[in-house]
Structures are given as C-alpha cells and as structure tokens.
C-alpha positions in Angstrom: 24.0 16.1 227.7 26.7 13.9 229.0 24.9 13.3 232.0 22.1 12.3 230.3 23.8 9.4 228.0 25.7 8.2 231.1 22.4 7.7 233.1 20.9 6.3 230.1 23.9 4.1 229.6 23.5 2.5 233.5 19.7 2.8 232.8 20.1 0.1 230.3 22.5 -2.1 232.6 19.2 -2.6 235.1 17.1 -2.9 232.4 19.2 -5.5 230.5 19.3 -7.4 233.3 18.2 -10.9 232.3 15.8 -11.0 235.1 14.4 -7.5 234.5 14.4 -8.1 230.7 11.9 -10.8 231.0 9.7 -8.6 233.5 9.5 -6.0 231.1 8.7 -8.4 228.4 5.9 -10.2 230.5 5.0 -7.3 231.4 4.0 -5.2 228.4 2.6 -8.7 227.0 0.3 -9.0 230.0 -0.8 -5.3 229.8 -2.1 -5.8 226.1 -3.9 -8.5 227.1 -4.9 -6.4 229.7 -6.0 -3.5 227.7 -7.8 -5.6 225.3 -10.7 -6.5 227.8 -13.3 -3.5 227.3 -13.1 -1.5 230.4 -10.0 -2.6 232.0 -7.5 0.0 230.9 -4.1 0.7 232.3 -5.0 1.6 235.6 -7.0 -1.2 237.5 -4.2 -3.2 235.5 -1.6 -1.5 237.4 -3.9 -1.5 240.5 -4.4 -5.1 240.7 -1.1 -6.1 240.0 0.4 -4.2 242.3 -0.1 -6.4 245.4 1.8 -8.9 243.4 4.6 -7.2 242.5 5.3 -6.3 246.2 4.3 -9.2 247.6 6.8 -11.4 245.5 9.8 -9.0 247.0 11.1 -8.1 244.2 13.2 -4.9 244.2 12.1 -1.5 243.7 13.7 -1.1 240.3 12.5 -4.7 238.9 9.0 -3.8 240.4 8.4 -0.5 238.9 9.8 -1.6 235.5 7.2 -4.6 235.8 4.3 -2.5 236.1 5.5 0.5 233.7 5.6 -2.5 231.2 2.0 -3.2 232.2 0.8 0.4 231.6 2.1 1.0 228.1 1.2 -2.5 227.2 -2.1 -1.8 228.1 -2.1 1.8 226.5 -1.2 -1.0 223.3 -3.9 -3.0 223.8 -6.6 -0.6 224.0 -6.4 -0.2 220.8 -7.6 -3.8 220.1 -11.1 -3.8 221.2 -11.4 0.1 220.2 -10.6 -1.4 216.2 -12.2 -4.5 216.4 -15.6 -4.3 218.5 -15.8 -0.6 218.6 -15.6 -0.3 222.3 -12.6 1.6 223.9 -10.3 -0.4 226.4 -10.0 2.9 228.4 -10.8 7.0 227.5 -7.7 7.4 225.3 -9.0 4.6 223.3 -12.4 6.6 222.5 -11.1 8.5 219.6 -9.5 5.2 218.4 -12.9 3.9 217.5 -13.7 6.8 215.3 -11.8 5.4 212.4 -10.5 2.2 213.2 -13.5 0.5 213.7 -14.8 1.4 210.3 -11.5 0.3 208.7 -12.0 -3.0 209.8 -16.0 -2.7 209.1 -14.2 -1.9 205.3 -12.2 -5.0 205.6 -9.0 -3.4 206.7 -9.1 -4.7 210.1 -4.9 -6.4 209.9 -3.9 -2.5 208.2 -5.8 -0.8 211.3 -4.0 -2.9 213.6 -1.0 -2.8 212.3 -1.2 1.1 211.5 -2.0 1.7 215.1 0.8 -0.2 216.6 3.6 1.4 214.1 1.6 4.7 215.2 2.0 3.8 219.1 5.5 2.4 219.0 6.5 5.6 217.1 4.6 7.7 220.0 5.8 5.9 222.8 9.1 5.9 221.3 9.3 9.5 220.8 8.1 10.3 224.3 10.6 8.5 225.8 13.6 10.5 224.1 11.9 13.8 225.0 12.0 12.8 228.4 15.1 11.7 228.6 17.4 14.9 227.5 14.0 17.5 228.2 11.8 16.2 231.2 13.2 18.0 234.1 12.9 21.7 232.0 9.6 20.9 230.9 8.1 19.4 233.9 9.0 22.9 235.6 7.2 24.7 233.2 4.6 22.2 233.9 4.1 22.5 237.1 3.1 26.4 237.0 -0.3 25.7 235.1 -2.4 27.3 237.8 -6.1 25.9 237.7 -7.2 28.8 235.7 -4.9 27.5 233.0 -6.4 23.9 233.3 -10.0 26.2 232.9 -8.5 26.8 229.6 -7.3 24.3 228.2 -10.9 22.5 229.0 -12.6 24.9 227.0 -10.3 24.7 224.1 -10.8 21.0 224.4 -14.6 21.8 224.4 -14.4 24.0 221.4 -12.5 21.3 219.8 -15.7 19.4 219.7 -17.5 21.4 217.5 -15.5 20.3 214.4 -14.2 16.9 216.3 -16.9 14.4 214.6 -20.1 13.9 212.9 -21.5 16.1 210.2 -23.3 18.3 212.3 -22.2 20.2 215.3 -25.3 21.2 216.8 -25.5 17.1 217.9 -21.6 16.9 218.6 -22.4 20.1 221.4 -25.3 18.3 222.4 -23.5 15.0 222.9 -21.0 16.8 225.2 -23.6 17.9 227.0 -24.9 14.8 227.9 -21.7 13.6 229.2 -21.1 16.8 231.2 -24.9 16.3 233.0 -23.6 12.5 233.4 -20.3 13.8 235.2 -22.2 16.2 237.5 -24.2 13.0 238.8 -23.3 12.7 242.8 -22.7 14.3 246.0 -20.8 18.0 245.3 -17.5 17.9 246.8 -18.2 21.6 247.8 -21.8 21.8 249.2 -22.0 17.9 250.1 -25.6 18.1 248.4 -26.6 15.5 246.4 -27.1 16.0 242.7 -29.6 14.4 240.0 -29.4 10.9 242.1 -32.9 10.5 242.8 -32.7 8.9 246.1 -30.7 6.3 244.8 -27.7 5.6 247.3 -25.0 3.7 244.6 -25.1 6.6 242.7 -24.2 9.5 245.7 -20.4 8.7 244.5 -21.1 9.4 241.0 -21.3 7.3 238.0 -17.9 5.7 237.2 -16.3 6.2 234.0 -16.1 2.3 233.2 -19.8 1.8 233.7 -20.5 5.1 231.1 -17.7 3.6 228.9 -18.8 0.2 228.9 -22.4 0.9 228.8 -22.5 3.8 225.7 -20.0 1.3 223.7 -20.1 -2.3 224.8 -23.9 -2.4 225.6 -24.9 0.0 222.8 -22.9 -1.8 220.6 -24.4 -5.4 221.7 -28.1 -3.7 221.3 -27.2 -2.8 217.5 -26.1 -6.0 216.8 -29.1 -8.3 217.9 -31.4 -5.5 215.8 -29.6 -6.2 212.9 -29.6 -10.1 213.6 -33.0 -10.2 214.3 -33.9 -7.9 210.8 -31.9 -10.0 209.0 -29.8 -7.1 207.9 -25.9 -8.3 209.7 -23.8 -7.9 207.3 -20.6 -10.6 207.7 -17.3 -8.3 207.6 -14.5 -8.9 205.1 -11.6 -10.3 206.9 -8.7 -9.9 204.2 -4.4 -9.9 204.8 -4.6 -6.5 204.7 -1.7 -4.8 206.2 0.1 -1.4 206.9 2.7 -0.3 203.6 5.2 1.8 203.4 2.9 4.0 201.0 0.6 4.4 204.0 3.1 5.5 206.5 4.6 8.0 204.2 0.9 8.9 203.7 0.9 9.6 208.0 3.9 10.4 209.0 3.3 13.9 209.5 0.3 12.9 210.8 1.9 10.4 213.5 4.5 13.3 214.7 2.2 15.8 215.4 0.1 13.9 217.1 3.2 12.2 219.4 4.1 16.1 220.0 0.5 17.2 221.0 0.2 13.7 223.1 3.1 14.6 225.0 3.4 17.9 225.9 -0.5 17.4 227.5 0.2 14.0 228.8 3.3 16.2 231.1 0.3 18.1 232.2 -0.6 16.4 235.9 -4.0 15.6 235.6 -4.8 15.5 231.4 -4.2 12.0 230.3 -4.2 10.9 227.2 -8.4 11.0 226.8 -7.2 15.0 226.2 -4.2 14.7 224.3 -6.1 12.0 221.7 -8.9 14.2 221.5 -7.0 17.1 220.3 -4.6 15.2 218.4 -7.6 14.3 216.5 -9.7 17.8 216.4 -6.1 19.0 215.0 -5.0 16.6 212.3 -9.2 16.7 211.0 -9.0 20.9 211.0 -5.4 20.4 208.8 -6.1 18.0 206.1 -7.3 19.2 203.2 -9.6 16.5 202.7 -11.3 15.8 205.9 -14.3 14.5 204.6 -13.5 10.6 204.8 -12.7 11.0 208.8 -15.1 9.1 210.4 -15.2 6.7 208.0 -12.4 5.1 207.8 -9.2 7.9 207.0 -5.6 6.1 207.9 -4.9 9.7 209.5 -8.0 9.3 212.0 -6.8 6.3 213.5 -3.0 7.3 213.8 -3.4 11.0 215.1 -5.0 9.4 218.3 -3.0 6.6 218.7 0.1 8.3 218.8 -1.1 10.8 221.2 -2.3 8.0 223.6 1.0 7.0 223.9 3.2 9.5 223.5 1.0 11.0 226.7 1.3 7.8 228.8 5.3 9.0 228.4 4.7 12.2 229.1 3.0 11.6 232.5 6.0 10.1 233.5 7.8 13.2 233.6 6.2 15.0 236.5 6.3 12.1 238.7 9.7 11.2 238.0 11.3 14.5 238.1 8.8 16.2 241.0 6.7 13.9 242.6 3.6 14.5 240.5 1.5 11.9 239.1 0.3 13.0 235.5 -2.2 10.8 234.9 -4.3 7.8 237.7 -2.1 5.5 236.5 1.3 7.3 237.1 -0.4 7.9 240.5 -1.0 4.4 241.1 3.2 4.3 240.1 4.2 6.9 242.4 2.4 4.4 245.3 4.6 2.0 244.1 7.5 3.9 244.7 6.5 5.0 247.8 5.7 1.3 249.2 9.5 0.8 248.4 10.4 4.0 250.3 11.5 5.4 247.3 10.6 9.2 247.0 10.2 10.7 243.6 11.7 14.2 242.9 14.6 16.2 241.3 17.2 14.1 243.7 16.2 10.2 242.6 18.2 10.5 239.6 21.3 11.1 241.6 20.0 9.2 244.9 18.5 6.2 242.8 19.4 6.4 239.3 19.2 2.9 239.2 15.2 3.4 239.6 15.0 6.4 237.5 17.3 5.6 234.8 16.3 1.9 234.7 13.3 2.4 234.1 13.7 5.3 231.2 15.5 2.5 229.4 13.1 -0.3 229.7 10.9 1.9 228.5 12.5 2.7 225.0 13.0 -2.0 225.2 9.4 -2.2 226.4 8.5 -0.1 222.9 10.3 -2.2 220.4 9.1 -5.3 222.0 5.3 -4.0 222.2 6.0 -3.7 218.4 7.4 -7.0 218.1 4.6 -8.4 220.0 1.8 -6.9 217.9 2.6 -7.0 214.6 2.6 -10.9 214.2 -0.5 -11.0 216.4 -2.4 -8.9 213.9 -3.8 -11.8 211.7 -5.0 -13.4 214.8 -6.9 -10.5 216.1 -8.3 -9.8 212.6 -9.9 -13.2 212.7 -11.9 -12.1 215.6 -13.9 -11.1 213.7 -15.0 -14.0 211.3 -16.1 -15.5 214.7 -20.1 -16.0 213.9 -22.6 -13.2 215.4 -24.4 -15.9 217.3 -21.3 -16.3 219.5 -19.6 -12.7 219.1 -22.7 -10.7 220.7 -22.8 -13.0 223.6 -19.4 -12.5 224.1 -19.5 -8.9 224.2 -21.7 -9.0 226.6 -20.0 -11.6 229.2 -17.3 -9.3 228.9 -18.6 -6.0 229.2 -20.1 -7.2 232.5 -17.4 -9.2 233.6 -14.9 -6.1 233.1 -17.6 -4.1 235.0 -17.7 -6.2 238.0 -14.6 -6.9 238.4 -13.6 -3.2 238.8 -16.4 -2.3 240.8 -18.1 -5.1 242.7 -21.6 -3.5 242.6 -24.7 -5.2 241.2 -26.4 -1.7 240.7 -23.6 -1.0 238.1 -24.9 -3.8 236.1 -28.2 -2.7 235.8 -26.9 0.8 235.1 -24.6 -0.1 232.2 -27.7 -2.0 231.0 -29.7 1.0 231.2 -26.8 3.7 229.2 -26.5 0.9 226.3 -30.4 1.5 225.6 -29.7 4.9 225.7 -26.4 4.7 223.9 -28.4 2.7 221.2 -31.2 5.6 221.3 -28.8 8.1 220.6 -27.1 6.1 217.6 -30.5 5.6 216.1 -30.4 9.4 216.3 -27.5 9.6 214.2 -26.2 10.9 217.4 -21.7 10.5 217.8 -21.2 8.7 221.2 -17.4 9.8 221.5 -18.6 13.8 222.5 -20.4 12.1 225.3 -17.4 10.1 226.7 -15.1 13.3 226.1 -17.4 15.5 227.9 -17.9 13.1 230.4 -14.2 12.6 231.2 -13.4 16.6 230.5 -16.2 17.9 232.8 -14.9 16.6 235.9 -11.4 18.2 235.1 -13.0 21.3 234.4 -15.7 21.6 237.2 -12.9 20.9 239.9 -10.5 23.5 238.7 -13.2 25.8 238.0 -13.7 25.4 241.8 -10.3 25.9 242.5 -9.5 28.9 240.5 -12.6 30.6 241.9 -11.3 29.5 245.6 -8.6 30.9 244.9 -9.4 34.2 243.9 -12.4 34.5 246.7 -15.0 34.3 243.9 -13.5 36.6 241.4 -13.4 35.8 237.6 -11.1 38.2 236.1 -8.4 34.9 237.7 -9.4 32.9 234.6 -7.9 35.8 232.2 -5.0 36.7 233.8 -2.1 34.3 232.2 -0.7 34.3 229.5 -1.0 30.6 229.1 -5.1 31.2 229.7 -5.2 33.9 227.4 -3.5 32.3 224.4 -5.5 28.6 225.0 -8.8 30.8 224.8 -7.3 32.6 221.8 -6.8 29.1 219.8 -10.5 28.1 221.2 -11.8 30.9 219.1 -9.9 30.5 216.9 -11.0 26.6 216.2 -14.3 28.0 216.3 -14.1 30.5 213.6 -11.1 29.7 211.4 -13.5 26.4 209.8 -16.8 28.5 209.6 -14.5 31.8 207.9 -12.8 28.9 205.2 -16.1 27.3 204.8 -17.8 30.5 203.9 -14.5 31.4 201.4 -14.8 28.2 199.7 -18.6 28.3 199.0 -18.4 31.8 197.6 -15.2 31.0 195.5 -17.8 27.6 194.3 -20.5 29.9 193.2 -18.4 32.4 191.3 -16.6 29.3 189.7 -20.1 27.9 188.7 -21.3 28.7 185.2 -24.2 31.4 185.4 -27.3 30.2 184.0 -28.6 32.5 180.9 -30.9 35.3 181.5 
C-alpha cells in the first residue's frame, strides 16, 4: 500500500508538470471534440494523432499522457452525438442512444448531458483508483480467460439481449442476427473462402464497423428525418435549462456504481471494450429495477448505467497493457505502439524501470477526469442548442458528417455507397418497429465470438467438451440462463398474483 501512494505521489510530479498539465488538458479537450464527430471514436483519434505526438519529440511520458487524454476525452464525447443526434460516436456509445436521445427528444437534452458526464467522470474516476492499489492482482486473473471463457461470456452477452431493448424479443434476437450475418461478411481467416461478398472485391475484408455504425444511425437517422419533413409531421424539440440535480443523482447512484464495477472488470478483459461492458451494464440495471418499463424512453438510469461502464472500461483496459503488455481494447493497442515507438516495453517491470511513464500517467488520468468534468458541464447549454438549429440545415449536416467521418477513416468511395445502402435498410427496419442497437451489438460481439470459437476448437483438435470445462465458462453460462429464465419465471408470478388479485366476475 505504501508503494502504491509513493508511485502515485511521483505520478502526480510528471503529471503536474506545467508542460504536461496543459497536454493532458488539450488533450482530453481535443478527444471530445473528437468523439463528438459520428464515427470517429477513440481509436482513429489516437491513430491519427499519433504521428504528431512523436514527430514533435516529445518525451515518452508527455506523449503517452497526451494521447491517454485524447482517448478518455473522446470516450467523453461520444456521448454527445449519441444524446443529441442519436448516432453513437463509437460502439460503447450505442447503448447511450437508448435513453439519452429520447431525453433530449423530451426536452431534457442539458439533464442528459450533464447526467452522462457526472456518470462518466464518476466511472472514469473510479477505474482509475481500482487500478491503482488492484491492477496488477486483477490483470493476472485476467489474463487466464482461455478462449473458451471469452465463448462464454459472448453468449451471456447474447442472452443479455433478449431482455436488453424493445418490447418484444423475438425482433431484439432477430436484430442480432442481422448484425452477426453483417460480421461474417468477408474472406474466413481459416478457409480463405470468401463469404456473402457477391463478387464484390471492397468487401473481401469485411464490412467495417464505422460504415455499419454510421450507416444504421447516421444515414437511418437522416432518412427519418426528411420523411417527416416532407409529411409535414417534424416536430421542433423543446430546448429548456434543464439540468442534472442532486435528486437525480441520489435517484442513480446505485445505478452509476454498478455499472462503473461491471464496466471495469470487462473493460480488464483484453479484447472486450467497452461496446460489452455498456451492454451488460445496461441488460443488468433494466433486469434490477423494479420499474423497467420507462427504459427506452427516456429512464435517467438507462443513460447512466452505460455511460459509466464506457468509461470505467476504457480504465480498465489500461490495466493489462500497463501491468503485462496486453492491450485491452484497439485503442490501448494503438497505446502500447506508442510505447513501443519510444522503446518503452510495457510489463510487470515499467513501474520500477519507468515509473515515471507508468505512474505519470495513472495520475493524469485521475487530473484528465476532473478536468473532462470541468470541460463538459459548462458546455452543456451550448450543445443543447444544437438542437434548435432548423431541420433544413441539421439533416444536411448529418449527412456531410456521416460521410466526412466515413472517408476520412477509410478512404474508399465504395464505403460511401455502402453506408448509403444500410441507412435504407436501417430506416426499413425502424419502420418495422425494429431496435437498431441488437444489430450493432451483434455486429461488434460476433466477431469476438466467431474468433475464439475458432480458437478454443483449435485448441482442443475439434472437441467441444473445451467450452465446458472452466469454472469461469461454466458459471457465465449459468448467469446466461439464468437472464433467460429468471424474467420469464417473475413475469409468469406476477400475472398469476394479478389475476388472483382481480375481483371475480359473478356467476
């Protein structure tokens, strides 16, 4: 324990610096902007930055503290968009637009905001002390999660989908089907055939997750709006001065812990991210209320769970790399390259062979929190205000940036016709009453699970009895089934206790 508030204490030497100070500022300011443009997210942030941050020759310590400041701004600023325009800045904004973008359809647009940045800092924050005095223990424990484990934990993921959104199930399931069929578009890693591409040679690599994202969302979202225009129907949103109380976050604040807890105990899992931990974050605080039926709509606890979990993960995935040399997440992977161009090696020996790295940037993290928080909550009016913009100029702008964000990720025409293509589709399915979130999830989850699948059957030379034989596989199976049948057992308790409560007609 000593050792831990000494490190912290020259962590916070580096990270007062004045010259690193202002690099974690700029830098978690500039990742919110950066997570704000649809599609961006934390990792091309980080990506594109990089060269900067090297080429300027700064030192290893100021440089990774610039761009950890960029990720967990961004993870802020996802959140933005997500509320706002209802389409995610990256995958562990999907759940965000569940509830947040119908609080601010309600008017509550400056109490979302502001909710989800008190639910962040709180995350982030909390993240960052577990991995201070508990992230070498835990990322041990991590690291033994064989792939049959990660087979389990998809599929309790999977089964959290039944109950996750919507009013009906049966179109949740088949929602996450359609993102699975999306993720299994491409060449097979294993067999090199090509699958559901249709001769069509941009599309042997697969269908990236920004062109799904900002096609089901942005595009479908874009497609709505000129309907309604053009039927006269648009509705102008109430913009009021709304804004987070203290009532409302004694109203979440068992909401906001569990879901930092579930965010970062998955986001320590290499390879999760926080699409998984918000996800679950929010199948488990909708399965424990005892109200659930305004989530969806609007419920404070909808819009906190995730948010929370989004960033209490992107602390979590810190702790592998830092502590063994593990990226958690693609953005943490993009970090450990960072390190790596500075001939820095990440492991169990940089906190006593470059503390000044590892410690430093520990404690610009917990600065980088309080000043995301400081950041955002004045801003909140402003980005409410988005909103009165007029429809005549707010679609068009959704659209320059959807395929701005697009191509400047991926550089390929084709993609632009393709995220044309999934809003129609995304717009199809909403006319369907369909939920676009499953689709996203599944999209995102199926890749995780078809590759350790693949592994864990590699593994074993073909033999399935592998995926049953942990304990850690046997009691994530055990809480899939029991998501499954603990809401259709209740459900069935509470109609019969209705009917015998209900007066009997005469005979």
């Amino acid at each position: 324990m000593d050792a831990v508030f000494s490190g912290l204490a020259s962590g916070f030497e580096v990270a007062l610096d004045p010259f690193n100070l202002f690099l974690v500022l700029g830098g978690c300011f500039v990742g919110t902007l950066i997570g704000a443009l649809p599609g961006i997210g934390p990792i091309n942030g980080v990506a594109i930055l990089l060269p900067i941050a090297y080429g300027l020759g700064f030192k290893p310590e100021s440089a990774i503290i610039l761009l950890a400041g960029i990720y967990y701004g961004a993870e802020y600023g996802g959140r933005i968009s997500s509320i706002l325009l209802n389409v995610p800045g990256d995958a562990g904004a999907v759940m965000t637009t569940l509830d947040g973008n119908p609080m601010a359809r309600n008017g509550e647009a400056g109490k979302a905001l502001s909710l989800s940045a008190v639910a962040s800092f709180v995350g982030g924050t909390f993240s960052v002390i577990l991995m201070s005095f508990f992230g070498p223990a835990l990322a041990s424990y991590a690291i033994h999660f064989s792939p049959s484990d990660y087979v389990a934990l998809m599929v309790f993921a999977f089964a959290s989908l039944a109950s996750l959104v919507g009013s009906n199930p049966v179109k949740t399931l088949l929602a996450a089907l359609i993102g699975l069929m999306l993720a299994s578009i491409g060449i097979d890693a294993n067999t090199g055939v090509a699958r559901y591409t249709f001769g069509i040679p941009d599309i042997l690599a697969g269908i990236d997750f920004l062109v799904v994202v900002i096609g089901l969302f942005g595009m479908a979202e874009l497609i709505h709006l000129v309907e309604q225009q053009a039927a006269g129907t648009l509705k102008t949103l109430k913009i009021d001065k709304s804004f987070v109380t203290l009532k409302d976050l004694a109203f979440v604040k068992w909401t906001i812990l569990r879901g930092s807890l579930i965010g970062f105990f998955i986001g320590i899992l290499p390879g999760t991210g926080a699409s998984v931990a918000s996800a679950v974050a929010y199948g488990t605080e909708k399965r424990s209320a005892r109200d659930s039926s305004k989530f969806g709509q609007g419920d404070m606890r909808g819009l906190a769970a995730p948010e929370a979990a989004n960033n209490a993960s992107a602390g979590g995935a810190m702790v592998p790399m830092l502590t063994l040399g593990i990226p958690g997440s693609g953005t943490t992977a993009i970090l450990l390259g960072a390190l790596l161009l500075f001939n820095v090696t990440p492991g169990p020996l940089m906190f006593q062979q470059r503390p000044e790295i590892a410690w430093g940037l520990i404690a610009s993290m917990y600065i980088g929190n309080v000043a995301l928080l400081i950041i955002n909550l004045p801003l909140v009016g402003l980005f409410a205000r988005m909103l009165t913009i007029p429809q005549q100029f707010l679609t068009p702008l959704i659209a320059v940036l959807a395929f701005i964000g697009v191509y400047s990720v991926v550089s390929n025409p084709h993609d632009l016709y393709m995220i044309t293509a999934l809003g129609v589709f995304g717009w199809f399915l909403r006319k369907l009453d369909f939920s676009l979130a499953p689709v996203i999830l599944g999209f995102v989850l199926g890749g995780l699970f078809e590759d350790n699948l693949r592994r864990a059957l590699s593994i074993s030379g073909g033999d399935w009895t592998i995926l049953v034989t942990s304990w850690n596989s046997v009691a994530l199976y055990v809480l899939a089934l029991l998501v499954v049948a603990v809401p259709v057992v209740v459900g069935r308790r509470r109609r019969a206790r209705a009917e015998d409560a209900s007066p009997k007609a005469p005979a």
